[in-house]
C-alpha positions as CSV (number, residue, x, y, z in Angstrom):
1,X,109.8,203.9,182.0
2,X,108.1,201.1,179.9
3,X,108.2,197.3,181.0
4,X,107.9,194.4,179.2
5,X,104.9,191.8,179.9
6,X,106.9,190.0,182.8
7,X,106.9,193.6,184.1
8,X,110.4,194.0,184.1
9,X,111.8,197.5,183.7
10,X,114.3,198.5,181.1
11,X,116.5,200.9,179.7
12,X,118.4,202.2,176.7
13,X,119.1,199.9,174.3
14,X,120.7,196.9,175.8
15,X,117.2,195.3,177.0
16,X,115.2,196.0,174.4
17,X,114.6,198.2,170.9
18,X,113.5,202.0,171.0
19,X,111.6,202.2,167.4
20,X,111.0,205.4,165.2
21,X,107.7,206.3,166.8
22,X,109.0,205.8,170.5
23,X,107.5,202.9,171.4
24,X,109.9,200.7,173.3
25,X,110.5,196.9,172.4
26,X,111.6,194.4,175.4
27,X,114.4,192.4,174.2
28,X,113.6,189.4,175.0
29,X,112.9,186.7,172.3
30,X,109.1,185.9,172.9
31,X,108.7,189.7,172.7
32,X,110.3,190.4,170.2
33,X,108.4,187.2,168.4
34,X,105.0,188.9,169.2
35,X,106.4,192.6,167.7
36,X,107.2,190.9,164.8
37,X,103.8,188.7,164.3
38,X,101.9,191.7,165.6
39,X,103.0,193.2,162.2
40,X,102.5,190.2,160.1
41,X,99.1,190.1,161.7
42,X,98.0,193.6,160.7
43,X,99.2,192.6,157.6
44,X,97.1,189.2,156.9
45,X,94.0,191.4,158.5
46,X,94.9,193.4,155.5
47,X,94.8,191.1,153.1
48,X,91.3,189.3,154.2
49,X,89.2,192.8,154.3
50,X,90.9,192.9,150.4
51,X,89.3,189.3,149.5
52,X,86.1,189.6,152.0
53,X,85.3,192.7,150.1
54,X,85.5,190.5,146.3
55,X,82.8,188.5,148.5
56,X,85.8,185.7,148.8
57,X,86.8,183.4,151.8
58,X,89.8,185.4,152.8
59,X,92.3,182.1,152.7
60,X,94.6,182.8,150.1
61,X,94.0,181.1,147.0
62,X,90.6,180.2,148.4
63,X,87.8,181.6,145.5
64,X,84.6,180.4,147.9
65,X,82.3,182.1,149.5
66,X,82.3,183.5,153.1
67,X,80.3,181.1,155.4
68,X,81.8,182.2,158.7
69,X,83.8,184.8,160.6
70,X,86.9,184.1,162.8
71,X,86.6,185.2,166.3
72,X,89.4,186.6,166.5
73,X,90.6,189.0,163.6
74,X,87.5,189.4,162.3
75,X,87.6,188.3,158.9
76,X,85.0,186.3,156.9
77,X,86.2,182.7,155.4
78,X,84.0,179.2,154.0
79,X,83.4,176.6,156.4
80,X,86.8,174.6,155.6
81,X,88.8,178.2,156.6
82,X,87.6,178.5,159.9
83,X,86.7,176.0,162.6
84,X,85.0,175.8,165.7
85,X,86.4,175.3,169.0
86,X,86.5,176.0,173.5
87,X,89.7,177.7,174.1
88,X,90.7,178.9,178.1
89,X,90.3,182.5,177.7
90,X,91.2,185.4,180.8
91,X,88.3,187.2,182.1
92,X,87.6,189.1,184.8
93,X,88.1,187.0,187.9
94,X,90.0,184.4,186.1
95,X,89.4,182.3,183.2
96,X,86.5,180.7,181.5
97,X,86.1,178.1,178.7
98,X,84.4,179.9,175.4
99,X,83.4,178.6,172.2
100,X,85.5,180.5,169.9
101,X,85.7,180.2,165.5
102,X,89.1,180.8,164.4
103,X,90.7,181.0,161.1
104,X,94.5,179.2,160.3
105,X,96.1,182.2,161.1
106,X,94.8,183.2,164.4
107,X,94.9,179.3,165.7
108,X,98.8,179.6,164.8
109,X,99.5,182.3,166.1
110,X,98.0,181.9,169.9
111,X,101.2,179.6,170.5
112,X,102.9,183.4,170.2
113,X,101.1,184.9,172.7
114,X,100.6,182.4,175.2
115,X,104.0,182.2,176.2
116,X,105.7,184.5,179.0
């Protein structure tokens, strides 16, 4: 039986979304919301390999020059495409303040996953 992050047990298809390959889909909006950017991320990940590997920021329409990496997906952008900051992360034990670099994307998208 599969359960959604709240750890709530479901079945069939009237709490939540059996796809093609079998995984099972709470559903729940905020769920369903992180399914759906989940995809869009892959995506975007994509996208910036395609312009880090023309030695580009991987911002769309951005022609500079790599000058720093997000900390999150990985991917290389200039210094106006990714910015420094202390986010609250979980770690063993609890949490700890860290000094992260994160590009537009991943900055927007942590209001996703931070709900419940």
């Amino acid at each position: 039986m599969t359960t959604c992050e709240l750890r709530r047990r479901f079945r069939g298809d009237e709490h939540g979304q059996r796809l093609a390959d079998g995984q099972e889909v709470c559903g729940r909006e905020s769920c369903r919301r992180k399914r759906d950017d989940l995809r869009q991320h892959v995506a975007y990940k994509e996208e910036v390999a395609s312009r880090n590997g023309q030695a580009r920021c991987g911002e769309p329409a951005c022609e500079r020059r790599p000058a720093g990496q997000c900390s999150k997906c990985n991917g290389l952008f200039c210094g106006g495409h990714v910015e420094d900051t202390t986010l609250e992360e979980r770690q063993s034990g609890g949490f700890a303040r860290v000094r992260v670099s994160l590009c537009r994307h991943c900055r927007r998208r942590r209001a996703i996953w931070a709900q419940r």
